[in-house]
Every structure is written in C-alpha cells, then in structure tokens.
N, C-alpha and C positions, 0 to 999 in steps of 0.2 A: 403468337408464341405462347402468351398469356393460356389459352382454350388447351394447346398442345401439350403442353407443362400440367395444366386441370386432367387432362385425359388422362396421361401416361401414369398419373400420380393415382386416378381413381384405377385403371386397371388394375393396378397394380394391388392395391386394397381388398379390389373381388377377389383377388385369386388368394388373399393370405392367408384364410384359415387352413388349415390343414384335413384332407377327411379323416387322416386316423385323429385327429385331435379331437370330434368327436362335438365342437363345437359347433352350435348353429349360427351361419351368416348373421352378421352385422347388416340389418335394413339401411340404406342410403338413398334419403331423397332428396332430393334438388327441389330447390323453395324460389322459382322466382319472380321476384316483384319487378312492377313496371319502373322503379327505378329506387336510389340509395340515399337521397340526402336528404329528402324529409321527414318529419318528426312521426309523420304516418308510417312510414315503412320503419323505419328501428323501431317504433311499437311491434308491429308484425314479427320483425325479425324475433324481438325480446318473449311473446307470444309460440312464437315455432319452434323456438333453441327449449325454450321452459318444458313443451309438451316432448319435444326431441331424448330431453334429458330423462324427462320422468318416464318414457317407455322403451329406453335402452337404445336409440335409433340415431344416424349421424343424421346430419342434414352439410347439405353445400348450400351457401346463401349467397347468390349473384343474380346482380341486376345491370341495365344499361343505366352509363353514365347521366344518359338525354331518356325524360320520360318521354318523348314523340322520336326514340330512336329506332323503329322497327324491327328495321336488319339486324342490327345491335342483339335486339329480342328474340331476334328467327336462330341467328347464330348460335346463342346461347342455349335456347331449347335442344337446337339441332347436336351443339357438340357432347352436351351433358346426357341425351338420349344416346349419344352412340357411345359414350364412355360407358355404358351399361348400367346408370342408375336403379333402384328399384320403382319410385316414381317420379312423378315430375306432379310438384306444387305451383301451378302459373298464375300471375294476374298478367291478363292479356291487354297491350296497349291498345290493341285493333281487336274488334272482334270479328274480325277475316282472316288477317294477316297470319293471323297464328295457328288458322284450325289444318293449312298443310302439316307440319311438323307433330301437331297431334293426332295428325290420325297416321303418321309414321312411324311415332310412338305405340299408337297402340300395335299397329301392325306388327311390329317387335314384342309385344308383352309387356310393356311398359304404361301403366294407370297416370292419369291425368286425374287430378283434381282441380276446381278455377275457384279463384277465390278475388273477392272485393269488385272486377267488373267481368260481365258474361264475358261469354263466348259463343258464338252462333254454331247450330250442328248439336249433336248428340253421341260424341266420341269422347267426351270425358265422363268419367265416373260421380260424379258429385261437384256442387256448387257453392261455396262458403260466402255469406257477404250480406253485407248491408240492406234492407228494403232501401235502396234508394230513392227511388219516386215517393216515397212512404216522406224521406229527409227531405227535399225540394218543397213539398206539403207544408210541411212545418215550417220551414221556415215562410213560406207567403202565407199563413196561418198568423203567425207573429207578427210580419212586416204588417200585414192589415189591419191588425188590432192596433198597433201602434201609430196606422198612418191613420184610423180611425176610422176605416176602409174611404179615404177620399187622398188625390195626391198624386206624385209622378214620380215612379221606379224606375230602374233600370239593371236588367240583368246583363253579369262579366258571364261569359257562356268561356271553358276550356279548350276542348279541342274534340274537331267532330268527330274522329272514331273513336273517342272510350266511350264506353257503354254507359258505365257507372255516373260520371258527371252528367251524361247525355239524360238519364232519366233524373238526373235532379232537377235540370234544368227542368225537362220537362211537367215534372211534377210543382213547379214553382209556378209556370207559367199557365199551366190547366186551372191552380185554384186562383189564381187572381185573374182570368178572367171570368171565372162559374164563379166564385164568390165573394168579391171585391170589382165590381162592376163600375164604381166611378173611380178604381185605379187606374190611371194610363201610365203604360207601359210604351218611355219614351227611345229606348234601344233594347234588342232583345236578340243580334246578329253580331257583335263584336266578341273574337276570340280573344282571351288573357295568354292561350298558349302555356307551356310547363315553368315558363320560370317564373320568378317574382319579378325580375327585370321587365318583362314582355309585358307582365301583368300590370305593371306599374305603367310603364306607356301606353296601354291600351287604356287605364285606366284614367290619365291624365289626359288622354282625348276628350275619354267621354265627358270629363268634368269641365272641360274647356267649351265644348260643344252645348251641355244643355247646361244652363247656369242653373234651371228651374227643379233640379234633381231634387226630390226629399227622401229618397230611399234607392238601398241601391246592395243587391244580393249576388252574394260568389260562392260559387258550388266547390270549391277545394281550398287544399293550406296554401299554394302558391298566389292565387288571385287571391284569396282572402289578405294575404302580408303585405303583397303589390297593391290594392286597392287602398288599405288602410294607413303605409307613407305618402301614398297621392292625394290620399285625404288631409294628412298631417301638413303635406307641404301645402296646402291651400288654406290652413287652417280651419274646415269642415269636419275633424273626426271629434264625435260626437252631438257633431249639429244635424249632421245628415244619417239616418236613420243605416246603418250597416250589421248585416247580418251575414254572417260566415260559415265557412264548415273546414271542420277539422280545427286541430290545435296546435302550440309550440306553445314554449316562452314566451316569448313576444305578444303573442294574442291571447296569451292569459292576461296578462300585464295590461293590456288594453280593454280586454271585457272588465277587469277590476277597476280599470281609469272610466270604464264607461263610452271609450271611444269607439267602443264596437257594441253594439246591444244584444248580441248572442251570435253565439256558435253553436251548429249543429253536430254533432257530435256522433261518432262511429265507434265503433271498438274492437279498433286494430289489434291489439294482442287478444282477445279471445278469437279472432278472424283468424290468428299466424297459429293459434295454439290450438284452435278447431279444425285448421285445415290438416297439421301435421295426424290429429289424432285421427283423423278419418280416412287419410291415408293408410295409415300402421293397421286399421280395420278390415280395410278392405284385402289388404297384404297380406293378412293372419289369418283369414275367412270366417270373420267376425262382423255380426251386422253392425251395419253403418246409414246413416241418414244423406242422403240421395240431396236435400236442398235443406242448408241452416241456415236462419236469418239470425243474427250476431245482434241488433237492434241499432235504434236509433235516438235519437236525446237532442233536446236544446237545452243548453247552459246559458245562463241570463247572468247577470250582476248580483240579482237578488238569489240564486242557487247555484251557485258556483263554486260554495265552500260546503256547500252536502258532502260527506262522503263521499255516495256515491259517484257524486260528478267529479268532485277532485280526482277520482281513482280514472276518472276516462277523461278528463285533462287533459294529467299528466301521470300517466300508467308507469309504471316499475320499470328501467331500462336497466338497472345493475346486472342482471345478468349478463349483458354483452361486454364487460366491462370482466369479466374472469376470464 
C-alpha cells in the first residue's frame, strides 16, 4: 500500500506543472540506499538532500528496512521506475540481483547511477564510491604495524554479495598475506551479517573459539559495534588490537577510549551529494565523470580531532532535521 500511495502521489507531481505555465519540470530522483538506520546512510541521505537543494531538484530517499533484504530492494527500484522518476540513485545490496530492474530502467529512459558498492554489467551511467580494496589495504597496513608484523588476526567478513565489503575484505586479506607474512590469519570465513546483533554473535563465537586472537578487523559500522560489545563483554577492548570501518557515536567514543585503534573511514556525504550531482549532469547534458572515487581515511586516537577527520566522523546531519 505503502509503494501504491509513493506512485500515485509521484504521478501526480509529473503531471503538475502546467505547459502554458511555461515552467520547466522539477527533476525527481530516487536515491536508494541499501538500507536506513545506520549512521552511513543518514550521512548519504544529508549529502544528496544538500546537493538536491543546491541544484533545484526533489529526491525520494527509500531504502529496505533489512540491508540483506533483496526483494525489498528489487521492489523499490521496480515501483519508483514505474512511478516515472527521472533517475534512479542505487547502492545495490547484490550485485546481480539488481541489474534486472536496471536495465528496465534504462529501457524506459530512466539513468541509473550506483554508488558506495558496484554493480555488475554496464547499464548504469556512472559509479560513485569508495576505493574499497584501497580501505581493506589500510587497515592490514595498520593492523601489521601494530601487531609488528608477527601475531594472530581474524577477519568478521559481512555478507557474500555486496561488492563493497567484499573488496575490503579482500584487500585486507591480500596484504597480510604479501606483506605480513608471519601474520596468521586464524578465521577468515565467518559472516557478521547486517545487524549488530548477528555481528555481535558471530563475534562472540570467534572470541570463544580462538582465545589466541591479538587482532581482529571488520569491514562495516554494524560488525564493527557488534564486534566491539563482544569485546567489552569479555573485557578485551583495547587489549586486542581492533580496527574498524565506518563511524557513529559510539565508535567515536571508543576510538577516543582507545578501545578500538582505528577506523577506516569513507565519506558518505560527498558519496550522497556526488551521486545526486552527477545525476542532475547527465539529466541537463552536461558532462559528467563516468567513475568518482570519494576516498579513503584511517582515523587513529592520535588524529581524530583533525579537522579534517572530525568532519568524516561525524559529518553535518542538520539538514535532515528541517
């Protein structure tokens, strides 16, 4: 009912201006992320509404409740394409799953942008996101300076079809075995799955399981907050070496406690406010950049109150808040 009420309400929109009025259509794109409730996506959102406002353009911001909720995901592309959007802004949960609905889309006229994790195929217009494998890097860069390249890691792996965690992982796990050679990497096969709850179970496994852990890396904000109460509850955070990715509250608070020795860091609102504007380019037939890399960052204890880093923390959300 929820989608049905979205549609009838967006037709209704196309059709308002008037042609003797003389004015030009109100661009409408649809923004949507792989899911709403963490501190990643309301940067995004706060990021797309910012570029949305400054170029005169609506945006609809809907995601699945569950980030491994597919259908969820297909549906929502599928209705907001047929409501007659002018684009669709996706970060794709699967990078399969979703490329029916976008080449639907195109087939309609309707531009696809993907932003934060691929999408397989060459039916969307442009790629907004993160070097991921570049963040994975870094942080086994760090974990191995710290573990002094000798010692026993373990990577919380998220969930096999996003793309985006999938090359962190992999990028974590390439350099510690090329350049941390007397790291052993004692689990490297356990998913955390999207919530913190799963993550936190999974996480309480592992710590049960290898008592010998002295490091131990999570490629998102949900495994990273799941990881770091499993730590708290055993009383190991800050004994055992943890490095994270993404931010909140909570995991500032504990990079500043020390219980977390860094976070890898993305930067969700110029990713939400990059993706809108290169939509509105391509819309206007105005050139536009085909693949942005938005960058990458580790935030430590010792540079966490840089400017800079504070600003990709904890990034501006007031605007969703008007």
């Amino acid at each position: 009912m929820a989608f049905l009420a979205l549609s009838v309400v967006l037709a209704g929109c196309k059709g308002s201006p008037s042609a003797s009025s003389g004015k030009k259509k109100k661009l409408t794109l649809a923004v949507i992320p792989m899911g709403t409730t963490h501190e990643f996506w309301k940067a995004i959102h706060a990021g797309a509404l910012t570029a949305a406002l400054e170029l005169g353009v609506e945006i609809i911001w809907k995601g699945p409740l569950k980030e491994d909720d597919r259908n969820e995901q297909v549906q929502i592309v599928e209705t907001l394409t047929n409501a007659g959007v002018d684009a669709l802004v996706l970060t794709p949960m699967d990078d399969r799953a979703l490329i029916p609905p976008v080449i639907e889309a195109k087939r309609m006229g309707i531009p696809t942008i993907i932003f934060n994790s691929a999408l397989q195929g060459d039916h969307h217009i442009a790629y907004i996101s993160t070097d991921n494998e570049k963040g994975g890097v870094l942080a086994a860069e760090y974990i191995g300076s710290l573990m002094n390249g000798k010692g026993n890691v373990i990577l919380i792996r998220v969930l096999a079809s996003v793309e985006g965690s999938t090359k962190r992982e992999e990028g974590f796990l390439r350099t510690i075995r090329e350049r941390f050679t007397a790291v052993r990497i004692l689990s490297d096969n356990q998913y955390a799955g999207v919530t913190t709850e799963t993550a936190y179970q999974t996480s309480e496994y592992l710590l049960n399981r290898y008592a010998e852990v002295e490091a131990i890396f999570t490629p998102n904000e949900s495994s990273t907050f799941g990881c770091l109460r499993a730590l708290e509850d055993h009383s190991l955070a800050g004994k055992i070496i943890h490095i994270g990715f993404d931010s909140s509250k909570k995991l500032i608070e504990a990079l500043a406690q020390k219980k977390i020795q860094g976070l890898v860091l993305q930067d969700p609102f110029g990713m939400g406010y990059q993706s809108v504007k290169t939509a509105v380019a391509y819309l206007s037939g105005q050139p536009y950049e085909k693949y942005i890399d938005t960058g990458v960052f580790l935030a430590t204890p010792e540079n966490m109150n840089e400017p800079k880093m504070r600003k990709l923390l904890a990034p501006d959300l007031s605007i969703l808040d008007k």
